[in-house]
Residue frames relative to the residue before (quaternion, step in Angstrom):
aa qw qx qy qz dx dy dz
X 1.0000 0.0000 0.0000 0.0000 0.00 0.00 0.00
X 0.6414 -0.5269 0.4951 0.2567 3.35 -1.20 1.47
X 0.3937 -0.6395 0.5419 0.3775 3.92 -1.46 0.03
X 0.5066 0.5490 -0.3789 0.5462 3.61 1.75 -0.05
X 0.6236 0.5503 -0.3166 0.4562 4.02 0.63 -0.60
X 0.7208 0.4468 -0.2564 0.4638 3.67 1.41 -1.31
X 0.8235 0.3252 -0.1325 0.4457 3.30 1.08 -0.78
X 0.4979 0.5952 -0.3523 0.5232 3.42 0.98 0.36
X 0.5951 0.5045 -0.3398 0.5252 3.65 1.11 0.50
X 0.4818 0.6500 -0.2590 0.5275 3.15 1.71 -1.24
X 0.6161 0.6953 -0.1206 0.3500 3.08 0.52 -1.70
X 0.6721 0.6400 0.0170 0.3721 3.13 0.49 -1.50
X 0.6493 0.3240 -0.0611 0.6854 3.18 0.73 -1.85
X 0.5582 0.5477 -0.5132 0.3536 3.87 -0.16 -0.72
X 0.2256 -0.5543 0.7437 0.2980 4.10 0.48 -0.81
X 0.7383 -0.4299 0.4579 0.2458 2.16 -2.50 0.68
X 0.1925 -0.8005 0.5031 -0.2628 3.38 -0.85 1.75
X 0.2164 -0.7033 0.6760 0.0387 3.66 -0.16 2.02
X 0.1595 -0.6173 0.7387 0.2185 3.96 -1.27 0.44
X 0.4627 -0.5621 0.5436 0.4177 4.29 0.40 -0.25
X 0.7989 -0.3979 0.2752 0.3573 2.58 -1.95 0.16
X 0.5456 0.6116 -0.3984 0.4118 3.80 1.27 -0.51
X 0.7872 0.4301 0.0094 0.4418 3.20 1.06 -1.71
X 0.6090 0.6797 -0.3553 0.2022 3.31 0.77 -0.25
X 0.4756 -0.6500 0.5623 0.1874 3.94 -0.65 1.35
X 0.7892 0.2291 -0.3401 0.4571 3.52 -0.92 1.56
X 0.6268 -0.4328 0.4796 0.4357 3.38 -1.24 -0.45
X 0.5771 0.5619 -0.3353 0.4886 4.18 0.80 -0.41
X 0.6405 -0.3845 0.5476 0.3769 3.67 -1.63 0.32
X 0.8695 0.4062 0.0589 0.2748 2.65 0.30 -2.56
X 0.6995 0.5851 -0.3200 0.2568 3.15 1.28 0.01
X 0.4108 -0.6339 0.6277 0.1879 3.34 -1.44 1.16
X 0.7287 -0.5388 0.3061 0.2915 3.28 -1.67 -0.62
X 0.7814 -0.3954 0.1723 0.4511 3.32 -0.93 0.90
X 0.8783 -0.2639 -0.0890 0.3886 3.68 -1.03 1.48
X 0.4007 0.5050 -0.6556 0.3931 3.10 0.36 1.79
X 0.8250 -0.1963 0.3239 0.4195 3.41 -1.65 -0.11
X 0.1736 -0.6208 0.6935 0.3218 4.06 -0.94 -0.15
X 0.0876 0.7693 -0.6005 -0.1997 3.14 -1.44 0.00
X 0.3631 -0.8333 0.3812 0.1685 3.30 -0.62 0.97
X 0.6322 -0.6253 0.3356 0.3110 3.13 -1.15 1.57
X 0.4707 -0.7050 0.5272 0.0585 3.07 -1.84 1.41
X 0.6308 -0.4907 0.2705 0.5368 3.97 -0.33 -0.21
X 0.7123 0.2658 -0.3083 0.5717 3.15 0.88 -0.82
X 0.5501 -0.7002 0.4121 0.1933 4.09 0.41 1.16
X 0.5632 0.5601 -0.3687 0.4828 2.92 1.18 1.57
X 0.5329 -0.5632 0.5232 0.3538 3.89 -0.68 0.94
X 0.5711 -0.4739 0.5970 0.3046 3.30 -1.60 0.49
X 0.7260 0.4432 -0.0938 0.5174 3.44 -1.12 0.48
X 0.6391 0.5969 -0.3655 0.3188 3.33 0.30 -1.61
X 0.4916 -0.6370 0.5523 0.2180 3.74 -1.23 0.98
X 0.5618 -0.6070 0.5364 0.1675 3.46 -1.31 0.61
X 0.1914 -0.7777 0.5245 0.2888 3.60 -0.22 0.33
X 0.5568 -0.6587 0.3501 0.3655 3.50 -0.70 1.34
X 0.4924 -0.4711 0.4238 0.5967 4.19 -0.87 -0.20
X 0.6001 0.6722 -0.2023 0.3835 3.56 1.15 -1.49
X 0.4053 0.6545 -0.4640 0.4383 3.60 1.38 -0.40
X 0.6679 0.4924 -0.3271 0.4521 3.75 -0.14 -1.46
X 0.7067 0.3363 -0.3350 0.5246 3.84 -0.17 -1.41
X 0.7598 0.3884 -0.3854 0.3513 4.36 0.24 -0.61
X 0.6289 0.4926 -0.3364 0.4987 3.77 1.39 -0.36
X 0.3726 0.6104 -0.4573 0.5286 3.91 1.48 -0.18
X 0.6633 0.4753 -0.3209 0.4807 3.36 0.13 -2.28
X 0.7586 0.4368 -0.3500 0.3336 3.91 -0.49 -1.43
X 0.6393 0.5344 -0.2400 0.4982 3.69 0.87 -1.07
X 0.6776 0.4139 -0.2738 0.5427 3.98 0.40 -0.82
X 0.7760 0.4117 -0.2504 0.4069 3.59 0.49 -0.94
X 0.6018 0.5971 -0.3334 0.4124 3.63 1.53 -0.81
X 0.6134 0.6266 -0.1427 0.4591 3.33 1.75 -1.01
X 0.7537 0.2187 -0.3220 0.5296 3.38 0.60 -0.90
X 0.5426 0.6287 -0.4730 0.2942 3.81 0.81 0.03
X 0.5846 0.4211 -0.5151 0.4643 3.99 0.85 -0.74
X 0.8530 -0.1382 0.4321 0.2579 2.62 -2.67 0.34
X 0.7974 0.4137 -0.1841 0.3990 3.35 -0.27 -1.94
X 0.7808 0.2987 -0.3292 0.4391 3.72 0.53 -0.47
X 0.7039 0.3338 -0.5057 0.3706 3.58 0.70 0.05
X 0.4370 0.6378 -0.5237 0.3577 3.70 1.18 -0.12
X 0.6133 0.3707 -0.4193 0.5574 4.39 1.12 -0.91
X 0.7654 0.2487 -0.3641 0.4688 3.70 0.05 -0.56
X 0.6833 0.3153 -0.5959 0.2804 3.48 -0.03 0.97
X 0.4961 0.6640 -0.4026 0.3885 3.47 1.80 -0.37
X 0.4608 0.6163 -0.3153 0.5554 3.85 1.63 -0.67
X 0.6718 0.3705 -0.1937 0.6114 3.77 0.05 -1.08
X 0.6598 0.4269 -0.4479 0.4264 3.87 0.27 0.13
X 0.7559 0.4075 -0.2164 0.4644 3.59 0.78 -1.51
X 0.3769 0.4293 -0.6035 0.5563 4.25 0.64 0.95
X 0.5609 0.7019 -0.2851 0.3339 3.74 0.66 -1.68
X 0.6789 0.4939 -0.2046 0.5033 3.47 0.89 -2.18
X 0.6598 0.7065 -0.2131 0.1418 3.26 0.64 -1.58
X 0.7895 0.3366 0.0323 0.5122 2.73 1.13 -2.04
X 0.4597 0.5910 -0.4152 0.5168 3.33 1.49 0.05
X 0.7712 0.4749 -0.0942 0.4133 3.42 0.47 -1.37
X 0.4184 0.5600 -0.3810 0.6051 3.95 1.69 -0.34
X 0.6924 0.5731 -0.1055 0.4255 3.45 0.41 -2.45
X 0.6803 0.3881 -0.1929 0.5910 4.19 1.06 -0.49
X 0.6660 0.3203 -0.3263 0.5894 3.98 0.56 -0.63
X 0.7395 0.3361 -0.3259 0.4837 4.20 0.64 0.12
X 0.5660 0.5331 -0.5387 0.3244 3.47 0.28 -0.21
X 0.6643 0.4768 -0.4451 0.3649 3.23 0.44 1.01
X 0.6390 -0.4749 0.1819 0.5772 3.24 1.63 0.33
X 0.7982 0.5285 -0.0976 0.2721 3.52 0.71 -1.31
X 0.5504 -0.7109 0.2827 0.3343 3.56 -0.16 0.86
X 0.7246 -0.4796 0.2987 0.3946 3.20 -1.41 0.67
X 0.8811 -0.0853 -0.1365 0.4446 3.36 -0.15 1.28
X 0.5607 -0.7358 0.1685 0.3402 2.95 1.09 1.19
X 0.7579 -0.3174 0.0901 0.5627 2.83 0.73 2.09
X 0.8448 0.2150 -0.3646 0.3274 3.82 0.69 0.80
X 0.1393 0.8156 -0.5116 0.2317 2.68 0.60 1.52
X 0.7300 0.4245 -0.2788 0.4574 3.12 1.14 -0.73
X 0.4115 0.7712 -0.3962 0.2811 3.61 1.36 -0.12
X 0.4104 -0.5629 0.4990 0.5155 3.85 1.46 -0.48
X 0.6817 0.4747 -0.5145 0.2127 3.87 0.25 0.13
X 0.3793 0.4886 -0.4335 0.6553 3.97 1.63 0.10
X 0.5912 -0.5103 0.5922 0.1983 2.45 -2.20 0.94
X 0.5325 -0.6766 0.3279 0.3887 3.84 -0.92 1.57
X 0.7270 0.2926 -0.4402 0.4383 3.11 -1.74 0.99
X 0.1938 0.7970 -0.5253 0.2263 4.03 0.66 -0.56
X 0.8486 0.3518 -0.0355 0.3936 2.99 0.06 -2.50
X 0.7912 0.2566 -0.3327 0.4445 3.64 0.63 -0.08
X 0.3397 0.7854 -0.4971 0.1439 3.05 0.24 0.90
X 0.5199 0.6245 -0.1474 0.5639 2.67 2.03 -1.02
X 0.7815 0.3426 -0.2637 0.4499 3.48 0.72 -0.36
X 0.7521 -0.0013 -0.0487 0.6572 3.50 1.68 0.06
X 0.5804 -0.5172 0.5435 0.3167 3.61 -1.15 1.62
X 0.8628 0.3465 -0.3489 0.1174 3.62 -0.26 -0.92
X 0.4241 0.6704 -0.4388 0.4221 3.46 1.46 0.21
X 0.4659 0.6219 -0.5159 0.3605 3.62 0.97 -0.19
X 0.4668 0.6875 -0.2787 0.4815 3.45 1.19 -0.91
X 0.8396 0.1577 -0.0149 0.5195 3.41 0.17 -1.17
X 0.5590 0.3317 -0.5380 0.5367 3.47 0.85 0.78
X 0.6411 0.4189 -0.4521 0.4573 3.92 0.34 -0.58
X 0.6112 0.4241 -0.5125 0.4288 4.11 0.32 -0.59
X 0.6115 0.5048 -0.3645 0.4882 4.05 0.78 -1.28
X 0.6592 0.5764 -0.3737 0.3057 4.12 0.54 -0.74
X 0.7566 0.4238 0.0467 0.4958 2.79 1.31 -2.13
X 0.6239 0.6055 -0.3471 0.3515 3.52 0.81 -0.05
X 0.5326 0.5108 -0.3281 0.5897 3.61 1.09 -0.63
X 0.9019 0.2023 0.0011 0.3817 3.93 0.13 -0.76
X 0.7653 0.5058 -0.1834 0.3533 3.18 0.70 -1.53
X 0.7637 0.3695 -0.1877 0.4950 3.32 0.89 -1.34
X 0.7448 0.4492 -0.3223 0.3736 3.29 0.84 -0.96
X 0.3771 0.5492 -0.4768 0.5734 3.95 1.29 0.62
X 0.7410 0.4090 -0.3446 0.4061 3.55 0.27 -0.88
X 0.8522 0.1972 -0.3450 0.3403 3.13 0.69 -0.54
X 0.4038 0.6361 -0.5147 0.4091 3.54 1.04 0.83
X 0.5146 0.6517 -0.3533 0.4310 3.38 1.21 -0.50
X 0.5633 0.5293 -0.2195 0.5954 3.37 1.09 -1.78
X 0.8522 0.3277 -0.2997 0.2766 3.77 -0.39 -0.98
X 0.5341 0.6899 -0.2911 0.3925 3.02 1.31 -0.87
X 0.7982 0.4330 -0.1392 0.3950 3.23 0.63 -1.37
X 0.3406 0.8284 -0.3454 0.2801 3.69 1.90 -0.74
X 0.8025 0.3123 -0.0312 0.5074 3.69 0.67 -1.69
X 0.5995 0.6912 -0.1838 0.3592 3.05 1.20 -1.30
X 0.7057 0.5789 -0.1711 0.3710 2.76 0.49 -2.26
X 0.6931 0.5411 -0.3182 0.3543 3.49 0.84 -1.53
X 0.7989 0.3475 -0.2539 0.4203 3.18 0.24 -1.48
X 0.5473 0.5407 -0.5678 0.2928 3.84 0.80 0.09
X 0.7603 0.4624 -0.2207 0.3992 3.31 1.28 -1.27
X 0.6021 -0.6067 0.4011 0.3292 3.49 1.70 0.65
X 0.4910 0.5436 -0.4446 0.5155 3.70 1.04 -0.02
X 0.5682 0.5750 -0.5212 0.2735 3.82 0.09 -0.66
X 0.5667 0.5126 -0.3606 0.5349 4.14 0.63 -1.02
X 0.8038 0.3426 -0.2942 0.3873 3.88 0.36 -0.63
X 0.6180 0.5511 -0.2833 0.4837 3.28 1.37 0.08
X 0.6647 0.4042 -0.3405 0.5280 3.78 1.75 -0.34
X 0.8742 0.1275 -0.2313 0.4075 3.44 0.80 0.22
X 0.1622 -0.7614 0.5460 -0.3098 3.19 1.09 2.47
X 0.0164 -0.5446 0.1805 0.8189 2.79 1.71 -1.35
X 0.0993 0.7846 -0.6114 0.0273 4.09 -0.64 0.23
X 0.4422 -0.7749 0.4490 0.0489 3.44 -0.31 -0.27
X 0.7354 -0.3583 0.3739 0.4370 3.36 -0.62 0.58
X 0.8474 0.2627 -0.1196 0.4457 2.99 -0.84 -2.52
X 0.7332 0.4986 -0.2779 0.3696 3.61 0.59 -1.21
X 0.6004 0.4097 -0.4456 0.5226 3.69 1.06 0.30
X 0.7867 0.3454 -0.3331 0.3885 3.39 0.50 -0.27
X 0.6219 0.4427 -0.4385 0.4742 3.24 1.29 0.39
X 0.4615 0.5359 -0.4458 0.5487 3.59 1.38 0.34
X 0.6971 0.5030 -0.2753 0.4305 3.20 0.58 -0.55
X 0.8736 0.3376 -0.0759 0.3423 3.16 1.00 -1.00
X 0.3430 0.4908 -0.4180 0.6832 2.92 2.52 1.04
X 0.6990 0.4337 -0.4074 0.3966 3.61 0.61 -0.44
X 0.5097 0.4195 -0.4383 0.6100 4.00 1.23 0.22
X 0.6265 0.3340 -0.5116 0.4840 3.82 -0.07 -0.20
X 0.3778 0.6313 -0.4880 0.4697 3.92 0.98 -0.69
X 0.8952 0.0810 -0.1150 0.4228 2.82 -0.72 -1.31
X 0.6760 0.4609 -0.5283 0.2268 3.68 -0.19 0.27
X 0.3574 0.6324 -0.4547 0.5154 3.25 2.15 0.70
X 0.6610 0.6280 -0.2211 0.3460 3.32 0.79 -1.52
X 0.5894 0.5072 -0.2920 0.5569 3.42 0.71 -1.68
X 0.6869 0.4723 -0.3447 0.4316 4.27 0.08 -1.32
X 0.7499 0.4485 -0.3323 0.3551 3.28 0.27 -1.45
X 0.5399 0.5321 -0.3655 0.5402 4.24 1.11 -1.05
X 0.5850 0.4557 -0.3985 0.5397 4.04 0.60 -0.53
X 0.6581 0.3947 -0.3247 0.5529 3.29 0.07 -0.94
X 0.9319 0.2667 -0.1789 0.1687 3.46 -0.72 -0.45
X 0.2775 0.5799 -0.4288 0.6347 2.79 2.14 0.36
X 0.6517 0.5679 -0.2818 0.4164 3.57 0.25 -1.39
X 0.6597 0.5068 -0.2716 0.4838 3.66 0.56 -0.99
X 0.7302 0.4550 -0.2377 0.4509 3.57 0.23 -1.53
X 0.7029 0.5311 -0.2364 0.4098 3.30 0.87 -1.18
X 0.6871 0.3647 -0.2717 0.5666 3.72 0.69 -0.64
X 0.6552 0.5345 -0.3570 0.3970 3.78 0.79 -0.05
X 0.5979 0.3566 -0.3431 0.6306 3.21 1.75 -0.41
X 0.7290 0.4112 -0.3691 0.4041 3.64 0.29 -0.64
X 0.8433 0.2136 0.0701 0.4882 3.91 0.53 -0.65
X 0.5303 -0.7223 0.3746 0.2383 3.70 -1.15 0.72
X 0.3520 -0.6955 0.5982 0.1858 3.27 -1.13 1.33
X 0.2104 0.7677 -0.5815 0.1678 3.42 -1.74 0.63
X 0.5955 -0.4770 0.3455 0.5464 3.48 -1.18 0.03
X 0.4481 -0.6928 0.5645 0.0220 3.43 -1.52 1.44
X 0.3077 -0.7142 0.6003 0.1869 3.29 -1.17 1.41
X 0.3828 -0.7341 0.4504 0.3342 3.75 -0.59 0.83
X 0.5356 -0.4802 0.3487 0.6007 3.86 -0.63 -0.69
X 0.5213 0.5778 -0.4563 0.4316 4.27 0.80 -0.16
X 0.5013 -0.5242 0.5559 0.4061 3.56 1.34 -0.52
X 0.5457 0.6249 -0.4537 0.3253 3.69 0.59 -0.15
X 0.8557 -0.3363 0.3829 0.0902 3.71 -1.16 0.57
X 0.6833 0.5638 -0.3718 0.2774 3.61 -0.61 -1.34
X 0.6740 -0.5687 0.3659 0.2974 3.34 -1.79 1.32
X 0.4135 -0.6470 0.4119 0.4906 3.14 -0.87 -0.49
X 0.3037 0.7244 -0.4690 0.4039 3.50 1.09 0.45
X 0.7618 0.4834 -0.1012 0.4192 3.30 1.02 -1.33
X 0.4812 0.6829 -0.1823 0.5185 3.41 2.01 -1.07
X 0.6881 0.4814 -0.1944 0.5069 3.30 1.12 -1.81
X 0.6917 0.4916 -0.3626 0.3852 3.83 0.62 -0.71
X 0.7100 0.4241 -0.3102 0.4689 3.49 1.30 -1.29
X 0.4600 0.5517 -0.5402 0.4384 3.79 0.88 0.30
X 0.7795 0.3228 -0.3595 0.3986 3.35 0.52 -0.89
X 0.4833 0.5235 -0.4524 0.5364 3.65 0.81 0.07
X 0.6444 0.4984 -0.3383 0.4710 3.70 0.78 -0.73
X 0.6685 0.6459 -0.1010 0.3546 3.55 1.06 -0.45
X 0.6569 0.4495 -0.0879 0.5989 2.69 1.99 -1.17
X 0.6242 0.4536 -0.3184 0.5506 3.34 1.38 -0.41
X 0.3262 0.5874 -0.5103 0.5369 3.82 1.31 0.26
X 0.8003 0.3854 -0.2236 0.4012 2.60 -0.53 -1.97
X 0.8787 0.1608 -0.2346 0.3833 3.84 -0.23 -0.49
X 0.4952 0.5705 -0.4160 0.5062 3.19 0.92 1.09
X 0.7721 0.2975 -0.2870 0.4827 3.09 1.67 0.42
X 0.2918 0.7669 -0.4309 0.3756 3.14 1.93 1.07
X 0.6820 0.5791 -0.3560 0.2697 3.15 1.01 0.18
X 0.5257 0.6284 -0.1165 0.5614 2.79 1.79 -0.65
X 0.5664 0.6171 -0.1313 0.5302 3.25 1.53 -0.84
X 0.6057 0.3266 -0.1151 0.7164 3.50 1.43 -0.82
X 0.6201 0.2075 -0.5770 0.4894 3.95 -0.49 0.37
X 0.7501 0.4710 -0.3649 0.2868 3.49 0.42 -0.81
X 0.5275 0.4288 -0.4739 0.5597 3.41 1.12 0.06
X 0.6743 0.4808 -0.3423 0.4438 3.91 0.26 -0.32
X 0.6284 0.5548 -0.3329 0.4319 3.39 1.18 -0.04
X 0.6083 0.4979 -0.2224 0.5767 2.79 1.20 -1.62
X 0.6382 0.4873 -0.3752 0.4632 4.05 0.39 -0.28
X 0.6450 0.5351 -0.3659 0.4048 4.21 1.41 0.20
X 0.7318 0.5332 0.1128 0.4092 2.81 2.11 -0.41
X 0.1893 -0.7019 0.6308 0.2712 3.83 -0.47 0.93
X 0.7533 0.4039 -0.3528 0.3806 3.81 0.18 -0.79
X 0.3636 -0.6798 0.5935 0.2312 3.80 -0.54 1.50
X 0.5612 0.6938 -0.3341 0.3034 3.83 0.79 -1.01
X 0.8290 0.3390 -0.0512 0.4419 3.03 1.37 -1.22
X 0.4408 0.5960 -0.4050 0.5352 3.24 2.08 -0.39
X 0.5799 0.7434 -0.1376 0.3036 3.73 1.20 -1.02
X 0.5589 0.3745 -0.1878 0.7156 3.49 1.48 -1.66
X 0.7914 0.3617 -0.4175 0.2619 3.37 -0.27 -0.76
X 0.5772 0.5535 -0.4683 0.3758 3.69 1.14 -0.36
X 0.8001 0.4588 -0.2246 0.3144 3.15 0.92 -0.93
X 0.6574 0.4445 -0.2801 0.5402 3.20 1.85 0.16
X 0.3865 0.4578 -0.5628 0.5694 3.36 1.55 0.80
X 0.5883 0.5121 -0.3967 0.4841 3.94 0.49 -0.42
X 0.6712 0.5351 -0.3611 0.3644 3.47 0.21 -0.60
X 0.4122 0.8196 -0.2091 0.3387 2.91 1.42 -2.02
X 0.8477 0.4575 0.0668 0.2599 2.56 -0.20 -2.49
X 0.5478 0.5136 -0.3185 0.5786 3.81 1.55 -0.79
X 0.7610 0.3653 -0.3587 0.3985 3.29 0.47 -1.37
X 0.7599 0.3389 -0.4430 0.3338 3.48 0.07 -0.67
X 0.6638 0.4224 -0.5029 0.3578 3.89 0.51 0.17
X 0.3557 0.6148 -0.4970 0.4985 3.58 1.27 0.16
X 0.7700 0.3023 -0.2904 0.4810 4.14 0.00 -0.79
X 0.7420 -0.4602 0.4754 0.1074 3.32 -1.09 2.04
X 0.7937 0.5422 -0.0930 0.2597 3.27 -0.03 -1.80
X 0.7203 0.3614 -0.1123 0.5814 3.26 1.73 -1.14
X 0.3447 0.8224 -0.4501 0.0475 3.62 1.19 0.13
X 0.3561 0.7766 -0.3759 0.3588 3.52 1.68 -0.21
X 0.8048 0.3528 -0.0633 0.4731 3.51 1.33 -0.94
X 0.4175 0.7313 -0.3639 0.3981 2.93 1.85 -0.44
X 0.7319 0.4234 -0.3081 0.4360 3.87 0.22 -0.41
X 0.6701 0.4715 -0.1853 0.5425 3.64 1.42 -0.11
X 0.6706 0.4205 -0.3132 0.5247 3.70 1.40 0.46
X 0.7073 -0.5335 0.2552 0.3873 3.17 -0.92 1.54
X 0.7685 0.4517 -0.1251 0.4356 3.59 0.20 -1.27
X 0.7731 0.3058 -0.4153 0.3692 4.00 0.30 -0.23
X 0.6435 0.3763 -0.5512 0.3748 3.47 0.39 1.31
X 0.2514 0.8410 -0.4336 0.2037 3.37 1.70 0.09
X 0.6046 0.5654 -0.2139 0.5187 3.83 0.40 -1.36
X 0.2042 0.8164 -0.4690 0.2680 3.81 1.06 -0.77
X 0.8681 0.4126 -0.2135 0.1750 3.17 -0.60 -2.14
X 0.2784 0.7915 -0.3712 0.3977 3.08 1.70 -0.57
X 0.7300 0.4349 -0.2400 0.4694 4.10 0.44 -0.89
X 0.5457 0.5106 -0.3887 0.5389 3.59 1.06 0.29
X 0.6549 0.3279 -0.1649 0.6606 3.38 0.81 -0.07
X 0.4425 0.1745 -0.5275 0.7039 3.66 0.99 2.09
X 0.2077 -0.6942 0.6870 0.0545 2.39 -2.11 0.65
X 0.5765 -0.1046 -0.7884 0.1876 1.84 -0.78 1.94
X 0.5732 -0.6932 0.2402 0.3651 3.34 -0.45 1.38
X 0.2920 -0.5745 0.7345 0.2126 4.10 -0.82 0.71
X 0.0203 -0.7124 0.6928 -0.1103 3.12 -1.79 1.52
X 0.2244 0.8816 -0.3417 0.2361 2.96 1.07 1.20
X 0.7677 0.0354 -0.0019 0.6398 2.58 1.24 -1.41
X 0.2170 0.7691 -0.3809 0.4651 3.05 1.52 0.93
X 0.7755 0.3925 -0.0664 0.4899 3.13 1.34 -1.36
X 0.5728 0.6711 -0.2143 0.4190 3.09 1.65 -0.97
X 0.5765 0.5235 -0.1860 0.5992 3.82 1.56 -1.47
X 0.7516 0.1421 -0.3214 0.5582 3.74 -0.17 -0.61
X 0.7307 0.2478 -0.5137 0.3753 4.01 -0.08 0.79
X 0.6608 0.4764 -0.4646 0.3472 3.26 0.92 0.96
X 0.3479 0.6684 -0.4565 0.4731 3.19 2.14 0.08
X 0.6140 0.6787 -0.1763 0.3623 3.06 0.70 -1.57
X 0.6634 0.3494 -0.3118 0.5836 3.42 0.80 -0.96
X 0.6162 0.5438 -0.3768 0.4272 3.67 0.30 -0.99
X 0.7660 0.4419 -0.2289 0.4069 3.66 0.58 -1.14
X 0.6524 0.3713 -0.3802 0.5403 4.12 1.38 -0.36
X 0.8300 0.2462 -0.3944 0.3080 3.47 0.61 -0.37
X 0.4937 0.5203 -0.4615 0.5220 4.10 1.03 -0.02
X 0.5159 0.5298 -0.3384 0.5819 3.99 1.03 -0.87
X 0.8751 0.0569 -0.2142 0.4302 3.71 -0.10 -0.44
X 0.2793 0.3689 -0.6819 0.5665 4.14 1.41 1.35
X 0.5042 0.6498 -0.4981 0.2748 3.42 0.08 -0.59
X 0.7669 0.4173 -0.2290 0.4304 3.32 -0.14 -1.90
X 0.7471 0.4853 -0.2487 0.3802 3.42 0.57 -1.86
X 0.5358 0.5966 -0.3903 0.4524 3.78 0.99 -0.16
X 0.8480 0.3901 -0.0867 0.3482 3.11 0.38 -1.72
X 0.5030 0.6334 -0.3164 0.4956 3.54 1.80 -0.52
X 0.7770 0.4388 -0.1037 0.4393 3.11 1.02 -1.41
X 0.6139 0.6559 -0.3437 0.2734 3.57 0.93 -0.35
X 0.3040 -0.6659 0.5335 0.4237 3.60 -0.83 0.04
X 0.1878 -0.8130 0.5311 0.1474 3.43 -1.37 0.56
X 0.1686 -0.8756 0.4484 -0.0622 3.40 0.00 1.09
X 0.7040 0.4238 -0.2078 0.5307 3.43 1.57 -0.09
């Protein structure tokens, strides 16, 4: 079933449904949907008649939005291509030792491997914390421009977006369904890394109590929790990125293009904090506190830039979050 076929019943049942001047589908105040009746907005910017959206509406248009998403093709093909590269990893660690000798013959630990590398071999659970360090610069943050890009975009290319503002739903309340269902998934997308990563190094390599990077100790109970804290600081550490791309995808009928451009504002963004020269700006692009999480794994943990990355998501996420709203409130929708 089509995303016009699923929602066009919805639709249907809602009645004949003014969104106001905030909400309103077309280029008119007063317009409603295509060959019915207008009706023109009342003071309190409702239709006569007009149904109440339930409170329970918001939490069921989240549920519909997250679940439409992880069902297509296209999203489980990125979240299985994620759940492959731990897979690549630990296969390819597990092949360059099976001769006895460390991960690059004894220089792994020298700083020229990417960080973690060298203990993997000496413990399954660093796969974990080499695939997030692999995938984070590139891997994830494509997927989830893809996902955002395509959020605002996607709709109004496939003409479904007009049947989705007057379910009854709203404006704000679609983009804030939308825009819990990208923090969704940039949990999701982390958490399938992570746990590929886990399983994998448990078949490929021994589990045990974990030396941290301070040299400290600690069970592997304790290892297993700071991954998942290590995870969470993934996962929101790409909420920012997650938010322009929904603000992009809101400039746009063509998801295709809300899409390239997220991922070539990501690109963008690597290269220029890679050039020395520009370090003036470095602290003010999404990506140069990303690598971060790495300090949860000392002991005692450094919250420097620990602290420094989730208040620049943050920034990224009130002001693109509120181009966001003012775009999408304000736009005509014609698709």
């Amino acid at each position: 079933m089509s995303r016009a076929e699923e929602l066009e019943p919805r639709a249907e049942s809602a009645g004949t449904v003014d969104l106001g001047a905030s909400d309103t589908v077309g280029t008119g105040a007063s317009a409603t949907r295509t060959g019915e009746k207008a009706v023109g907005p009342k003071a309190g910017g409702m239709a006569p008649n007009a149904p109440r959206p339930n409170p329970l509406w918001a939490l069921a248009l989240f549920r519909s939005e997250l679940t439409t998403t992880l069902r297509r093709w296209r999203t489980l093909a990125l979240l299985g291509v994620l759940a492959l590269i731990p897979i690549l990893i630990g296969v390819a660690v597990k092949i360059e030792t099976s001769d006895g000798d460390g991960l690059g013959d004894g220089r792994g630990g020298d700083g020229q491997g990417p960080a973690f590398f060298s203990q993997i071999t000496n413990n399954g659970i660093f796969l974990v914390f080499a695939s997030l360090a692999a995938t984070l610069p590139v891997f994830l943050p494509m997927v989830i421009g893809v996902i955002t890009g395509d959020a605002i975009a996607g709709e109004a290319g496939a003409g479904t977006l007009r049947y989705l503002l007057v379910a009854p739903a709203g404006r704000t309340r679609l983009l804030l369904a939308k825009f819990t269902t990208s923090m969704a998934f940039c949990l999701i997308a982390t958490l399938i890394v992570a746990l590929s990563g886990l399983v994998t190094g448990a078949l490929l390599f021994p589990l045990g109590d974990v030396t941290l990077i301070s040299g400290i100790t600690v069970s592997f109970e304790e290892a297993l929790l700071r991954a998942l804290g290590v995870a969470a600081l993934v996962a929101l550490s790409l909420v920012g990125i997650a938010t322009v791309g929904l603000f992009i995808s809101t400039l746009t009928n063509s998801g295709i293009a809300a899409m390239a451009t997220t991922v070539g504002l990501v690109v963008t963004a690597q290269i220029l904090d890679s050039i020395p020269q520009l370090h003036a700006i470095h602290p003010y692009l999404f990506p140069h506190y990303w690598l971060s999480f790495a300090d949860l794994l000392r002991e005692p943990v450094y919250w420097d830039e620990l602290v420094k990355n989730l208040g620049l998501q943050g920034l990224y996420v009130a002001v693109f979050g509120s181009a966001a709203w003012a775009r999408f409130t304000a736009k005509d929708i014609t698709a």
